[in-house]
DRENDO-1510 file (C-alpha; in Angstrom, 1 decimal, always signed):
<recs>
REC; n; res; u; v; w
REC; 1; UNK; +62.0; -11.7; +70.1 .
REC; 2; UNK; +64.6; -9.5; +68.7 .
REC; 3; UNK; +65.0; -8.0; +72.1 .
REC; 4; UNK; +65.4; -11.2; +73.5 .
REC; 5; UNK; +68.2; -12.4; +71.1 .
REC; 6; UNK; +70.2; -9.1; +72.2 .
REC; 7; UNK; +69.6; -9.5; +75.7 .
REC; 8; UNK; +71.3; -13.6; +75.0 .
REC; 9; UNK; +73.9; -12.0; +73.3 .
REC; 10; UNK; +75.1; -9.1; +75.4 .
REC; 11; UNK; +74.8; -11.8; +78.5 .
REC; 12; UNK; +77.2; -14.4; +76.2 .
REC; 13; UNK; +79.6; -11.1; +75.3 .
REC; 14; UNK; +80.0; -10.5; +78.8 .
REC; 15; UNK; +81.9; -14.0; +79.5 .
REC; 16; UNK; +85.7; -14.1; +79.1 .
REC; 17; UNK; +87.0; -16.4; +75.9 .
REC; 18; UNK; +83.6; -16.6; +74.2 .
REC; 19; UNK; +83.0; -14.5; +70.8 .
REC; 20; UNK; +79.3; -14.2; +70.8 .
REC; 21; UNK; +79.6; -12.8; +66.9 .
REC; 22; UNK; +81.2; -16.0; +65.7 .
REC; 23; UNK; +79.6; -18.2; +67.8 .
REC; 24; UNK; +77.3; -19.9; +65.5 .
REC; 25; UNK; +74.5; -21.1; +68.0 .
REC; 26; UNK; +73.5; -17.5; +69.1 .
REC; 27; UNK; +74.2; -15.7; +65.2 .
REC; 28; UNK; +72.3; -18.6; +63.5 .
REC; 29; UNK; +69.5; -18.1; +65.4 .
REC; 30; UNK; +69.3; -15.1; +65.4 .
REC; 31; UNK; +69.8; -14.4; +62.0 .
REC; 32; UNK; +67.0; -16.7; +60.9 .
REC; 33; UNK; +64.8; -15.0; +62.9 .
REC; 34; UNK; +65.3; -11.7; +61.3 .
REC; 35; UNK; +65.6; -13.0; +58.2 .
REC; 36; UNK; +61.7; -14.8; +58.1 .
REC; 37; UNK; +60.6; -11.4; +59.5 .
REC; 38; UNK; +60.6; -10.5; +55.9 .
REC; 39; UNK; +61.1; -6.0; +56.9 .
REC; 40; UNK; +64.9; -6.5; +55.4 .
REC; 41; UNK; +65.6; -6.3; +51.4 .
REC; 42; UNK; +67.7; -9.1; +50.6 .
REC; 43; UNK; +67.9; -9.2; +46.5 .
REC; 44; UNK; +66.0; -6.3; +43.7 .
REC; 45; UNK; +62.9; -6.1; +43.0 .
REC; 46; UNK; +61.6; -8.0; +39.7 .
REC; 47; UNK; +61.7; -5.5; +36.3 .
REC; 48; UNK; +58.5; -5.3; +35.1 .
REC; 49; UNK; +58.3; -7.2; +32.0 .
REC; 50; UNK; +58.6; -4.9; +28.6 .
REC; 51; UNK; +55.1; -3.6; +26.9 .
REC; 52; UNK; +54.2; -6.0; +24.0 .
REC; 53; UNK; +54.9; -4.4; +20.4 .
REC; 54; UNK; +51.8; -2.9; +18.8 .
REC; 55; UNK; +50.8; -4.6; +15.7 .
REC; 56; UNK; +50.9; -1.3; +13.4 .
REC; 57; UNK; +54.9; -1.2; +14.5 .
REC; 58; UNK; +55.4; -4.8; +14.0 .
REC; 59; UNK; +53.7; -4.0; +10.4 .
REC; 60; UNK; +55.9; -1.0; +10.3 .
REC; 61; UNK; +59.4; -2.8; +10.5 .
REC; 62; UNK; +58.4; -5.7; +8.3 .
REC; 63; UNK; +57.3; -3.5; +5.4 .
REC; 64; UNK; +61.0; -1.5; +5.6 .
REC; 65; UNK; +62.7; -5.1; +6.1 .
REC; 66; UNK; +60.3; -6.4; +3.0 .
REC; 67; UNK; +62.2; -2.5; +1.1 .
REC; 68; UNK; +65.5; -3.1; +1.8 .
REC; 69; UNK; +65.5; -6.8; +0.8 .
REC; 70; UNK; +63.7; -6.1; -2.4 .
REC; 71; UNK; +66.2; -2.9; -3.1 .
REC; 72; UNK; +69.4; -4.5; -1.9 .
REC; 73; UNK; +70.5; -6.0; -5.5 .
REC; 74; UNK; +70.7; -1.6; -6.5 .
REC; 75; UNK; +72.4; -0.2; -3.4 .
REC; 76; UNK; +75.2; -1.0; -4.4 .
REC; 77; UNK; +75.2; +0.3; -7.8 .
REC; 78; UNK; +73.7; +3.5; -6.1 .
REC; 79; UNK; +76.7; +3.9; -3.8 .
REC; 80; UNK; +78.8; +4.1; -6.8 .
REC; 81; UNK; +76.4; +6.6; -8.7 .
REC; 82; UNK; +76.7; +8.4; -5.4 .
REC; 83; UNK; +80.7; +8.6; -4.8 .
REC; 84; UNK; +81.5; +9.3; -8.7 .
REC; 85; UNK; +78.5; +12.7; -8.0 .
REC; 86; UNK; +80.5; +13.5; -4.8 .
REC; 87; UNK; +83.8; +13.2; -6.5 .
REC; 88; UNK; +82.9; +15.2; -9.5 .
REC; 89; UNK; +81.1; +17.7; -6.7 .
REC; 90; UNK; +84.9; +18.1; -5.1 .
REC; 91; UNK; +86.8; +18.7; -8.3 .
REC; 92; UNK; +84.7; +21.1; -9.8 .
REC; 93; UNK; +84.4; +23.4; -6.5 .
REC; 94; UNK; +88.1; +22.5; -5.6 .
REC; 95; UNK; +90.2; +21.8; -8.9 .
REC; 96; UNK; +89.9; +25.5; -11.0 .
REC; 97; UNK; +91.5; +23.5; -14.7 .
REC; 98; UNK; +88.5; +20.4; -14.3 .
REC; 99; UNK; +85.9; +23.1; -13.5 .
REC; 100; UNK; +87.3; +25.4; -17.4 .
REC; 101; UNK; +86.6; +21.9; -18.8 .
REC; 102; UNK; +83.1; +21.5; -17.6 .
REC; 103; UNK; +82.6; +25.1; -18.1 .
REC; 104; UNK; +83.4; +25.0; -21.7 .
REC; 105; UNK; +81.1; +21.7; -22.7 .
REC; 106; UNK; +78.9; +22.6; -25.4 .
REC; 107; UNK; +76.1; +21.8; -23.1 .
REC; 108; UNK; +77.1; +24.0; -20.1 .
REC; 109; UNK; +78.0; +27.2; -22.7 .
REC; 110; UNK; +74.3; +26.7; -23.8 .
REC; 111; UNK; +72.7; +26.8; -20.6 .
REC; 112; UNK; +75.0; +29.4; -19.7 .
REC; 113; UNK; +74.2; +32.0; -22.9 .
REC; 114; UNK; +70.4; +30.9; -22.4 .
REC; 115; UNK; +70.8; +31.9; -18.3 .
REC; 116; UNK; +72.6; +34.8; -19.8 .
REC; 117; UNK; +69.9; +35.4; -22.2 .
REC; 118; UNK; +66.9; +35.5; -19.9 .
REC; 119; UNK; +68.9; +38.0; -17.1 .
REC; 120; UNK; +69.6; +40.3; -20.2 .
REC; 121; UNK; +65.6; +40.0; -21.4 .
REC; 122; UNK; +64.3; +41.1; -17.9 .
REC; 123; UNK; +66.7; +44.0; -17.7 .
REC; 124; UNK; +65.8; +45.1; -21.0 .
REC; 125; UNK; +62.5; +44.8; -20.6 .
REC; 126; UNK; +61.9; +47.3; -17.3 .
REC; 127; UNK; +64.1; +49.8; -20.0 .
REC; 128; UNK; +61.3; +49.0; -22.6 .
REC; 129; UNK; +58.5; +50.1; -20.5 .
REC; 130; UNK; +60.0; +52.5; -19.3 .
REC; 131; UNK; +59.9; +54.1; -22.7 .
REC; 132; UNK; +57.4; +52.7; -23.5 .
REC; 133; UNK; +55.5; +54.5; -20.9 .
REC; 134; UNK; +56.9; +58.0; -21.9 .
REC; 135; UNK; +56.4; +57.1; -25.9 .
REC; 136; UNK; +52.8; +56.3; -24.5 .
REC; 137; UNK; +52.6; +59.7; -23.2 .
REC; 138; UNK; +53.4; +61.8; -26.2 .
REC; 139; UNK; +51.0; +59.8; -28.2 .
REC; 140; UNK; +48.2; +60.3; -25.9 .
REC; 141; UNK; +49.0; +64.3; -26.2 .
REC; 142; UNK; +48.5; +63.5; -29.9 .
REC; 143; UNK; +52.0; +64.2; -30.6 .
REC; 144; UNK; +52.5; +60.4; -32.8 .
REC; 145; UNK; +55.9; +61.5; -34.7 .
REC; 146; UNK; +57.7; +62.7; -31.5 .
REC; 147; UNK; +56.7; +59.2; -29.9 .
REC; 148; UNK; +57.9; +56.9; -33.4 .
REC; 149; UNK; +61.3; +58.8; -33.3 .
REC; 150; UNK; +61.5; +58.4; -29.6 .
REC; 151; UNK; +61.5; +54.5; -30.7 .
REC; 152; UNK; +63.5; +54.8; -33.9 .
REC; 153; UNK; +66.3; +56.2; -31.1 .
REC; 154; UNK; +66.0; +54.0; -28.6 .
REC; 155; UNK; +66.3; +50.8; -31.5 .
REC; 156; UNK; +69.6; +51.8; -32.5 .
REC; 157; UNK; +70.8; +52.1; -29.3 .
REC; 158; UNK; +69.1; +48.0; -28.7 .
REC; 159; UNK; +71.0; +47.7; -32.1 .
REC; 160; UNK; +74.2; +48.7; -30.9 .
REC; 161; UNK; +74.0; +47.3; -27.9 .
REC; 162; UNK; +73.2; +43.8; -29.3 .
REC; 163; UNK; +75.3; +44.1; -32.5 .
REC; 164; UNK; +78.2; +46.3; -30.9 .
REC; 165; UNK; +80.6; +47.8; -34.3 .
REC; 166; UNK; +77.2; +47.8; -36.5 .
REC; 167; UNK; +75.9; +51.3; -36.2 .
REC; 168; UNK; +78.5; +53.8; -37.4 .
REC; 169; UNK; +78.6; +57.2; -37.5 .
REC; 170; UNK; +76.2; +59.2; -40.1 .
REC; 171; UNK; +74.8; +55.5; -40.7 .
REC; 172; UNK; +71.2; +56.2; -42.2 .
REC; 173; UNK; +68.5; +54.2; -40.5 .
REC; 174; UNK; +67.5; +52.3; -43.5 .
REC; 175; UNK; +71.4; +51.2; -44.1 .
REC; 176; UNK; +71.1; +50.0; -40.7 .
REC; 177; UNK; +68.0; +47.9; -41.4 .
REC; 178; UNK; +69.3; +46.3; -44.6 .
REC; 179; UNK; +72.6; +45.2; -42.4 .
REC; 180; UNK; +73.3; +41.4; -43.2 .
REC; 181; UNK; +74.6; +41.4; -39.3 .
REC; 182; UNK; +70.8; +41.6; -38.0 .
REC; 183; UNK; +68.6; +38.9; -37.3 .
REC; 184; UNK; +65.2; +38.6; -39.5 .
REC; 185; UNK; +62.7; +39.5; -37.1 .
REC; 186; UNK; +64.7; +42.5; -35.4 .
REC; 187; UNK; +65.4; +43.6; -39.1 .
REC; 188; UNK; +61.7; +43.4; -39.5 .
REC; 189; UNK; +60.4; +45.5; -36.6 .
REC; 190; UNK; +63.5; +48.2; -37.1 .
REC; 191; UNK; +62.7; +48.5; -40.4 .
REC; 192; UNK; +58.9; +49.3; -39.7 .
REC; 193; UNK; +59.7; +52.2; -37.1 .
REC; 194; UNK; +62.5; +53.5; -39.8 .
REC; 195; UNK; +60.2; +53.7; -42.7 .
REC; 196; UNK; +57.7; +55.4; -40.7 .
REC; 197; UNK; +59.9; +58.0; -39.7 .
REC; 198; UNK; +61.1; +58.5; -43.1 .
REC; 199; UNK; +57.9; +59.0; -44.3 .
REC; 200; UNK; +57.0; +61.3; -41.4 .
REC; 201; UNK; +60.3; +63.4; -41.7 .
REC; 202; UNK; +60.9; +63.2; -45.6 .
REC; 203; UNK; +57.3; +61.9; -47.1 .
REC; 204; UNK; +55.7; +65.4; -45.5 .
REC; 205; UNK; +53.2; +62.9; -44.1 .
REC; 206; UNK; +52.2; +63.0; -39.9 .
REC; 207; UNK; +51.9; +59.6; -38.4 .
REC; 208; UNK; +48.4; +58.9; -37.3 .
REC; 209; UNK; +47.2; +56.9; -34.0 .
REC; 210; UNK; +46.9; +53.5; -36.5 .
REC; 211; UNK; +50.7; +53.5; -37.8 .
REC; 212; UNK; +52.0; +54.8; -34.0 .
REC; 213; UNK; +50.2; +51.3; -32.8 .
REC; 214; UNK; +52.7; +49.2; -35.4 .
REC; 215; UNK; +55.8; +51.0; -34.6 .
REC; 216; UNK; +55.1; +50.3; -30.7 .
REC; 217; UNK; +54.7; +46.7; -31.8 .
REC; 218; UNK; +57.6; +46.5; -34.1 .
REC; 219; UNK; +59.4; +48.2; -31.3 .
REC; 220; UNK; +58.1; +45.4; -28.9 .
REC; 221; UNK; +59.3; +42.5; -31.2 .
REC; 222; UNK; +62.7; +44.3; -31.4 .
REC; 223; UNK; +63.0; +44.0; -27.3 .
REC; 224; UNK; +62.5; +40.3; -27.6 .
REC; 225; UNK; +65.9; +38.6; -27.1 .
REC; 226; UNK; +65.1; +35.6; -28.1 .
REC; 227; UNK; +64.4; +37.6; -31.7 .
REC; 228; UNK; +67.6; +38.4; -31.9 .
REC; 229; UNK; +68.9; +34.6; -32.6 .
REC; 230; UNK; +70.0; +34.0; -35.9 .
REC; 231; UNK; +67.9; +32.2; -37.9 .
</recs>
């Protein structure tokens, strides 16, 4: 049929005057011919249509819908609780003379001194058993008065260290321990390794196994920092 159509058409083209491409009896034909064939795309296919909403989804969105209209009378007040944080964020990290003033709240120098406190108390403790340790060894060679003195020694240096200006120079050990400038417990525990030593060194009596094991524990209680607060 198509064949036939060109065939028509080349014969009509050959004729002077006649425009077999606009003539409308051999294009109308033809076209509707081609056309009901039905081998030439004339328009898209249809989309499929869209995969139905599982139920857990549709449960999914209404519960966060069901949230945000229940929450909706506090976002607001939120947002403002938010922007004041972020605000006060920027001027302490950014504005030196705000961040002095939040610095020096009562609140912020307590944290600060207990931080302080607690970086202090783990350094002095790894010192503590390290002496410990060595004041452990003399006492296990039997040698108790070499160990108490090793602690008497290292308390006033704790002493001085906490309390710097209290020790002075040919300041006995039991001035030191009667010092108003010492906290109860630490004046306690210094004054149970002083008074053993005094008795070792001036009483003419050795320090047995039993008062070495209260002079460690005084010496213990003295590397407490949180015995060192006034009461």
């Amino acid at each position: 049929m198509m064949s036939l159509w060109i065939a028509q058409a080349s014969a009509t083209a050959g004729e002077p005057g006649q425009g077999w491409l606009i003539d409308p009896e051999l294009v109308d034909p033809g076209y509707s011919q081609t056309m009901a064939g039905g081998d030439i795309q004339t328009r898209f296919p249809a989309s499929p249509p869209p995969p139905d909403t599982p139920e857990w989804l549709k449960t999914l969105f209404g519960a966060i819908g069901e949230f945000f209209r229940w929450s909706a009378p506090a976002l607001k007040p939120m947002l403002w609780i938010a922007a004041i944080l972020l605000a006060l964020f920027l001027l302490y990290h950014f504005v030196p003379a705000f961040a002095r003033w939040v610095d020096n709240l009562p609140l912020m120098r307590e944290r600060r001194s207990e931080v302080e406190d607690e970086t202090v108390g783990h350094a002095e403790a790894g010192a503590a058993r390290a002496l410990l340790a060595e004041a452990d060894a003399l006492a296990a060679a039997g040698r108790f008065d070499e160990a108490v003195h090793l602690l008497l020694c290292r308390s006033v240096e704790d002493i001085e260290g906490r309390r710097p200006g209290l020790v002075q120079p040919a300041m006995t050990s039991r001035a030191l321990a009667d010092a108003r400038d010492l906290p109860a417990v630490a004046r306690s525990a210094f004054s149970r390794i002083a008074r053993a030593v005094e008795i070792s060194l001036f009483g003419g009596r050795s320090i047995d196994s039993d008062a070495w094991a209260a002079c460690r524990s005084a010496y213990a209680e003295l590397t407490v920092a949180r015995n060192w607060a006034r009461a």
